[in-house]
Every structure is written in structure tokens, then in C-alpha cells.
C-alpha positions in Angstrom: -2.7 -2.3 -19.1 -0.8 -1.0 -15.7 1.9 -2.1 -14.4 2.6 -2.0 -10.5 6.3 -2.3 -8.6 6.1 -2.2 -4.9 9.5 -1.6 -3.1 10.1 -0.5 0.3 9.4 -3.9 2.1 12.0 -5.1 4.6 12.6 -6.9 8.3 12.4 -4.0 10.7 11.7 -4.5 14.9 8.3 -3.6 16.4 7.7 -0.1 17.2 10.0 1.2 13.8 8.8 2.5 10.7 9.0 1.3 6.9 7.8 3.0 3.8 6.1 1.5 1.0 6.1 2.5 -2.3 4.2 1.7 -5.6 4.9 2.8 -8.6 2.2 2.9 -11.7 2.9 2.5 -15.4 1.5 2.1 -18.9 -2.2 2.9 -19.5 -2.2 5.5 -16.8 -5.3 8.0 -16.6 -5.4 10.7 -14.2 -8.5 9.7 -12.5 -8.2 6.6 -10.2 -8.0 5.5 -6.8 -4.9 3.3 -5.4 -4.7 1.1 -2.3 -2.5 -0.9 0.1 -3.8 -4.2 1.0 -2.4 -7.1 2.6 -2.8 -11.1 3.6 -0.5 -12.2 6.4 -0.2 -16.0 6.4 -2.9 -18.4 6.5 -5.3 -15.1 6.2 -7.5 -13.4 3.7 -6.2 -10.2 2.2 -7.3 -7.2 4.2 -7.9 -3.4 3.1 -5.4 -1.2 4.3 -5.2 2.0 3.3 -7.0 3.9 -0.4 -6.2 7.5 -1.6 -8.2 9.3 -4.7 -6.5 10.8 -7.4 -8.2 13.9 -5.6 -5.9 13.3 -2.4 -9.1 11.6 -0.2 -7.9 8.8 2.0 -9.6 6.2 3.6 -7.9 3.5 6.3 -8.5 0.5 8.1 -9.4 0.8 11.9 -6.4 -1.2 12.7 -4.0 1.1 11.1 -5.8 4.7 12.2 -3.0 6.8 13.8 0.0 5.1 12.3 -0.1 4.6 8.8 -0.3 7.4 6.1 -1.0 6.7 2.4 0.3 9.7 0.2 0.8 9.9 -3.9 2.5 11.8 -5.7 0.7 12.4 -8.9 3.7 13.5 -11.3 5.3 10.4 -10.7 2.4 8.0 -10.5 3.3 6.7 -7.4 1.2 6.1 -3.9 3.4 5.7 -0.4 2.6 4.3 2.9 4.7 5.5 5.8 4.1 2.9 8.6 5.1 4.3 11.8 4.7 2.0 15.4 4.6 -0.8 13.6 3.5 -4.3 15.2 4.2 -8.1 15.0 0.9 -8.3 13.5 1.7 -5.9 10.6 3.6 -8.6 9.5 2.3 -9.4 5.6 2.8 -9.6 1.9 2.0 -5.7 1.0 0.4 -4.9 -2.5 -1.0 -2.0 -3.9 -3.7 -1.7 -6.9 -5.1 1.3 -9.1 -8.4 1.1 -9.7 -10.1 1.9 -13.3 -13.5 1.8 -13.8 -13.0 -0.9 -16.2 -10.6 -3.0 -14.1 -8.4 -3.4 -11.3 -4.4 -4.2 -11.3 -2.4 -5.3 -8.9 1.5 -5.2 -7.8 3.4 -8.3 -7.2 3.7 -7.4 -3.4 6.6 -6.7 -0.7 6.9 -8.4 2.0 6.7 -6.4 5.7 8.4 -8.5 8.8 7.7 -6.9 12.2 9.4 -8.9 15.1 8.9 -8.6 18.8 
């Protein structure tokens, strides 16, 4: 079993920055790939942002340019710096590590972008 703990979530006005963090533990193995992903209200989750255990990242065409995903493999823990955010950035935020015999998620933080 993991265990993900988002934090970092908050109310912040449109064009500032938040940082997420996520924060693996139990059954950790040193090859795996974490994520970002969110759902906004009365939406389907949507990818965000993945990085390897390797450091390759992958993001979403609407976050390109302003979101960085980052780990830091001594601590088990991935980051997002959000920079520029928007009012449509608004949404529940969880993370996952991804094992090839399963997937775990976080419980999610909540990011509020206002106009």
C-alpha cells in the first residue's frame, strides 16, 4: 500500500502562483511515475502534469508554460509550482504514483483561482 497527502491548496487571485505538494508513503519503490490531475466541478478529471522516477515530465497543453511538476526523490515527494494561474485552474488537485501493479491516489487539495 501507499499513502498520498496533498497540501499546498489554497484561494489565491488570478495571475498568482500556488505550490502543490504530495507526499508518498508505505510500499514505496524507487521506480514509478507520479501525477497531478484534476476535476473542477461538474467535469471529468483531467491529466495535468506526470514526472518519472527518472526526472521526464510530461504536461497538459493547457498548462504548457506555467506549471512545473518537480520530485524530490529522498523525500518521496512530487511538486507543482503553478505560476499565472487562471479562474479556470480552479479544481480539486490530486496526485497518484503509479506501480505496475496498481495506482494510488491522494485525497486531493482544493485550488480557487478568482477573477
Amino acid at each position: 500500500q501507499v499513502q498520498l497527502v496533498e497540501s499546498g491548496g489554497g484561494l489565491v487571485q488570478a495571475g498568482g502562483s500556488l505550490r502543490l505538494s504530495c507526499a508518498a508513503s508505505g510500499s514505496i519503490f524507487s521506480i514509478n511515475v507520479m501525477g497531478w490531475y484534476r476535476q473542477a466541478p461538474g467535469k471529468q478529471r483531467e491529466f495535468v502534469a506526470v514526472i518519472t522516477s527518472e526526472g521526464s515530465t510530461n504536461y497538459a497543453d493547457s498548462v504548457k508554460g506555467r506549471f512545473t511538476i518537480s520530485r524530490d526523490n529522498a523525500k518521496n515527494t512530487v511538486y507543482l509550482q503553478m505560476n499565472s494561474l487562471k479562474p479556470e485552474d480552479t479544481a480539486v488537485y490530486s496526485c497518484n504514483y503509479v506501480l505496475p501493479h496498481g495506482v494510488y491516489w491522494g485525497q486531493g487539495t482544493q485550488v480557487t483561482v478568482s477573477s
